[in-house]
C-alpha positions in Angstrom: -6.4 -20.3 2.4 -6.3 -17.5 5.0 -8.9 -14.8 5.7 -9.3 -11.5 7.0 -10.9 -10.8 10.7 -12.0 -12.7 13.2 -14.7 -12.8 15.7 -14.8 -11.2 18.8 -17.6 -13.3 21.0 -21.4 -14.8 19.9 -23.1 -11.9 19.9 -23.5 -9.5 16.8 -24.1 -6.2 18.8 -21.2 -5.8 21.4 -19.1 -8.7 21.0 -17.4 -9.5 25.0 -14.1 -8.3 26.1 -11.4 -9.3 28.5 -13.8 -7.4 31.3 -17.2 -8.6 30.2 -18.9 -9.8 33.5 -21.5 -11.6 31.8 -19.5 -14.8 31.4 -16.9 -14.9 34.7 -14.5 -18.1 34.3 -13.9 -20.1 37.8 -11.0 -18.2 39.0 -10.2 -20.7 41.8 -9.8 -23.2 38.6 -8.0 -20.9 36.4 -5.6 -20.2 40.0 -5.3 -23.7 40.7 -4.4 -24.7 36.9 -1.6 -22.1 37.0 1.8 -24.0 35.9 3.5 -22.9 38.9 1.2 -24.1 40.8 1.3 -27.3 39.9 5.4 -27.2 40.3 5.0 -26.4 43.3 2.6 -29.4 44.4 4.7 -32.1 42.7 7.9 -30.8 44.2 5.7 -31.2 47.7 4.7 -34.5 46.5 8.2 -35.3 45.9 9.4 -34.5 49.1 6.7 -36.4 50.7 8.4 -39.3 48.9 12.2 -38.9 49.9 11.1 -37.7 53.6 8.9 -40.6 53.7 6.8 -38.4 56.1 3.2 -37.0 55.2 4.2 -33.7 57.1 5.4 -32.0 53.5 1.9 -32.9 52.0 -0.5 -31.6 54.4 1.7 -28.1 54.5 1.1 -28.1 51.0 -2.4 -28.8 51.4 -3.1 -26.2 53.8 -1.1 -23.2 51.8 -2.9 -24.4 48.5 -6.0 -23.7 50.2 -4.7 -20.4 51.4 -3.2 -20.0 47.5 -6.4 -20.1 45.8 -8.8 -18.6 48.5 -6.2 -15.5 48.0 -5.4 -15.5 44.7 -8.8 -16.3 43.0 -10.3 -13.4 44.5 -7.5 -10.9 43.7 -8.9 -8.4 41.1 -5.7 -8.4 39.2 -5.9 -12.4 38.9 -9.5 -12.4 38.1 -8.6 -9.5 35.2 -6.1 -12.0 33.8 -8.3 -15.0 33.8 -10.8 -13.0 32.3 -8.5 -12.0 29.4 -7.7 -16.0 29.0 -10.7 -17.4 29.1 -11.7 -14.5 25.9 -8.0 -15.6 24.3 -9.6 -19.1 24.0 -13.5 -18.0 23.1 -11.2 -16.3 20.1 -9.6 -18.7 19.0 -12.4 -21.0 19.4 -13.9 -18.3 17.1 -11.6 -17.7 14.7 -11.7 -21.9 14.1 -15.1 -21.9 13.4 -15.2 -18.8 11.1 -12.2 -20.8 8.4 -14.2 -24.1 8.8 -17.4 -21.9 7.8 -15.4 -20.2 5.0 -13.9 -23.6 3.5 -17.0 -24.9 3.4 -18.2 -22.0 0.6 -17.6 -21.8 -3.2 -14.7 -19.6 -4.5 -17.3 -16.9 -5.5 -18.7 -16.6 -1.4 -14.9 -16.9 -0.7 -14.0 -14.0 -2.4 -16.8 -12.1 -1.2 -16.1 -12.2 2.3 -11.9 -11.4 1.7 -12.8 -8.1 -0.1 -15.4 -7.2 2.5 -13.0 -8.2 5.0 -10.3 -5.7 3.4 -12.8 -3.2 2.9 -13.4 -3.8 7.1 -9.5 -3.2 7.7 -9.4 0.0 5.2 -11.9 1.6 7.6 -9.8 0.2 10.3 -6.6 2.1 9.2 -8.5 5.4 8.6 -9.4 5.9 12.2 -6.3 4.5 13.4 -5.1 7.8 14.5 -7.4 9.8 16.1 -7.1 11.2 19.1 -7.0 9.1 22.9 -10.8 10.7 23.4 -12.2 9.3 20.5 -10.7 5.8 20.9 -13.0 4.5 23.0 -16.0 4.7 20.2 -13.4 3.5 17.6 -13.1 0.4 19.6 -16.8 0.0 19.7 -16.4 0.5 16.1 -14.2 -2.2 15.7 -16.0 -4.5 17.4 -19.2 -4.3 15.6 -17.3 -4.4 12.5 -15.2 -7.9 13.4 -19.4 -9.0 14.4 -20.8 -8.0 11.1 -18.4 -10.3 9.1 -18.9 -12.6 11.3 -22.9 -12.5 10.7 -21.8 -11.6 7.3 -19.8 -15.2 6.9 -22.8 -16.8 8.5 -25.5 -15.3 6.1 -23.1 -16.2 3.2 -23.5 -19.6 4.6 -27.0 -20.0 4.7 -27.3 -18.4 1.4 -24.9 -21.7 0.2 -27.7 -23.9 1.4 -30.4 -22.7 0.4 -28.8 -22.3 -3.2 -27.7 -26.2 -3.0 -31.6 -26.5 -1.5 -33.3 -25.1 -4.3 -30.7 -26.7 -7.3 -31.2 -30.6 -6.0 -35.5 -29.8 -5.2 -37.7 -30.4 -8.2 -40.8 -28.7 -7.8 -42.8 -30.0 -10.5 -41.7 -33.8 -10.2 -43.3 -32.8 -6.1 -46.8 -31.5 -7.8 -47.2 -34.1 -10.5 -46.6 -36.9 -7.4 -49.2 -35.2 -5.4 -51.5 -35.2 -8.3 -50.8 -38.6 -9.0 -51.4 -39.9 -5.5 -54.6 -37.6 -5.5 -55.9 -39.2 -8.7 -55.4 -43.0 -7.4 -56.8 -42.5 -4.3 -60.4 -42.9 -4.4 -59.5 -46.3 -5.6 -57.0 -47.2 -3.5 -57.5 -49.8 -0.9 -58.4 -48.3 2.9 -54.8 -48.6 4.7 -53.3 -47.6 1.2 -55.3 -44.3 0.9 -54.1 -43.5 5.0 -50.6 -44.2 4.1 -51.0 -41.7 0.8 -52.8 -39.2 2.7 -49.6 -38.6 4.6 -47.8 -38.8 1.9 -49.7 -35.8 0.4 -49.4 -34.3 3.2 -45.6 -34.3 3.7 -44.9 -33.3 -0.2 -47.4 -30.2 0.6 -44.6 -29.4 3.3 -42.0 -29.8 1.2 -43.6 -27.9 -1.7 -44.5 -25.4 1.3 -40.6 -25.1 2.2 -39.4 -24.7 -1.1 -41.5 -21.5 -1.4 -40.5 -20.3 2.0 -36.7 -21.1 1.5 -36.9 -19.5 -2.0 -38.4 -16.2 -0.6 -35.8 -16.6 2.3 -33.0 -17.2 -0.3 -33.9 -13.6 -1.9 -33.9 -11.6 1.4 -30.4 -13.3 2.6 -28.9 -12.8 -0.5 -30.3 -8.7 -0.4 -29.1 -8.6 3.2 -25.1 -9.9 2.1 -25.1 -7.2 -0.6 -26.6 -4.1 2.0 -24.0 -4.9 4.0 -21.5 -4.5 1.5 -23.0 -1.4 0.1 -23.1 0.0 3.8 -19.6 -0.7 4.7 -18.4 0.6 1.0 -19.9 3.7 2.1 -18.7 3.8 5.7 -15.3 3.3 4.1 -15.6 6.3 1.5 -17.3 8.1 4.6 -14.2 7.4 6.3 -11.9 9.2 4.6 -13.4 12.6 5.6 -15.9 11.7 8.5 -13.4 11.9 12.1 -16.6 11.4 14.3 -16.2 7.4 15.0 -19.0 7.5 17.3 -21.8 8.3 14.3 -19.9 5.5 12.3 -20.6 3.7 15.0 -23.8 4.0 15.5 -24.6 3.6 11.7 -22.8 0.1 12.0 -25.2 -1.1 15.3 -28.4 0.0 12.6 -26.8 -3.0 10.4 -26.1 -4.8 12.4 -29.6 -5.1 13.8 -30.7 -5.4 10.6 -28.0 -8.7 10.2 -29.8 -10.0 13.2 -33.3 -9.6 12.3 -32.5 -11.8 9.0 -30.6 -14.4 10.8 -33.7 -14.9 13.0 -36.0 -15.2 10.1 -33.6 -17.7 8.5 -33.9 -19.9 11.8 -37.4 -19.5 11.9 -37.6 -21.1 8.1 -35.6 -24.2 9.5 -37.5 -24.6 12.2 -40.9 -24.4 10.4 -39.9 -27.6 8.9 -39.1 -29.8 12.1 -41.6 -32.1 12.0 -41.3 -33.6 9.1 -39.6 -36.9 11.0 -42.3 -37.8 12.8 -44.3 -37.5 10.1 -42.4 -39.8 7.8 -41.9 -42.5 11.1 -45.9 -42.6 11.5 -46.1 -43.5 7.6 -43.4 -46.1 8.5 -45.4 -47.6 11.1 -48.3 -47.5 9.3 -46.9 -49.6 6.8 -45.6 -52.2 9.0 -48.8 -52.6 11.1 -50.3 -52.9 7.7 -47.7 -55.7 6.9 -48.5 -57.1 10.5 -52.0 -57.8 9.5 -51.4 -58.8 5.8 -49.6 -61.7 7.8 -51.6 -62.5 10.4 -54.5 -62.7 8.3 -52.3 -65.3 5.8 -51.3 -67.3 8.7 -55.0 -67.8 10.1 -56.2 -68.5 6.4 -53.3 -71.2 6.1 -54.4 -72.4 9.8 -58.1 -73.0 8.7 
């Protein structure tokens, strides 16, 4: 199944263009991995062979050092290599977004393909203004193709947390921690240590669910603002030739995109040390079994 947009580099606000400095590929790499290039060296290499002389290698050793010290600093060349190296963060892009969209339901699915059209209508409707207004329509565009992607991603974590909270039964978690709370009085000394953490842990987990449940609720109102803000943007479009206030209303949502994908990481990473947790119980209960043995073996010794 194909879908609209793409993504246009990692970052919501201002995703990086062909010129963005912030990320320079190595140029004498990108000059030295040119397909002429290597022609060139293999037919040297080749004539090496039939002269039966070294001569034809080092030549070609000394003007590919000349080559690349030239070339790779050439502005031109470097402007190319830049526009590469964003063809492939693209397309590395564009990969990740369909695996992210296969992984959701129909229902997400179709959410994202109408917002996606809704994103191209827009598109179309400030197609043809004028040369002076094109460079805020390209900022437009660009935070446009970075909302759906943030859009795609929140649509994501909204899928887990909804698979979360359907295969998480909060009552069978509070009648275990009653249960273990009940017995434990009576429960021998290494048992009651062991159950401690076990209390401990299913408060976490009770302590998530809540947290991912309140989470769920603000993802899921964040999805549907952005689609009632780029509904409107689209109506607005229609009449509204001033791309640079569109544009600015989109970097307002998309901050707001950004804020809500930092408070879902902050949510999974509340919840990071449940491991250790569960691998002290773990060696808890072997040390325990450690002694239960030992002590058997010395009685069986006596």
């Amino acid at each position: 199944m194909g879908f609209g947009g793409s993504y246009s580099g990692s970052s919501l606000p201002d995703a990086p263009g062909p010129d963005d400095p912030k990320k320079e590929p190595n140029f004498v790499k990108e000059a030295f991995n040119i397909q002429y290039n290597w022609i060139a060296l293999g037919a040297s290499a080749a004539f090496a062979v039939v002269t039966g002389t070294v001569v034809p290698l080092a030549l070609a050793g000394g003007l590919e050092l000349m080559y690349l010290a030239v070339v790779s600093q050439h502005p031109r060349f470097q402007r190319l290599g830049r526009s590469w190296k964003f063809a492939e963060e693209q397309k590395q892009h564009e990969q990740k977004l369909s695996e992210m969209l296969r992984s959701l339901p129909p229902d997400m699915q179709g959410r994202y393909v109408k917002l996606a059209e809704i994103c191209r209508s827009i598109r179309g409707n400030y197609s043809q203004l004028s040369s002076t207004s094109q460079i805020f329509v390209q900022q437009m565009d660009q935070r446009l193709e970075g909302l759906l992607h943030g859009y795609a991603r929140l649509l994501s974590a909204a899928f887990q947390q909804r698979q979360y909270v359907k295969t998480t039964d909060p009552d069978g978690i509070k009648k275990e921690i009653a249960a273990l709370q009940q017995h434990m009085a009576s429960d021998p000394p290494r048992v009651q240590d062991i159950n401690k953490k076990r209390v401990e842990i299913l408060s976490k987990r009770m302590e998530k669910y809540q947290k991912i449940t309140e989470n769920r609720q603000v993802v899921d109102a964040q999805c549907s603002a952005v689609e009632d803000v780029l509904q409107l943007v689209r109506d607005q479009s229609v009449t509204m030739r001033d791309p640079q206030q569109v544009s600015d209303q989109l970097a307002n949502l998309v901050h707001d995109v950004e804020q809500t994908e930092q408070t879902v990481q902050q949510v999974e990473s509340i919840f990071s040390g449940l491991t250790p947790d569960m691998e002290g119980i773990m060696q808890d209960v072997g040390s325990s079994d450690s002694s239960s043995s030992a002590a058997q073996r010395t009685r069986i010794g006596s």
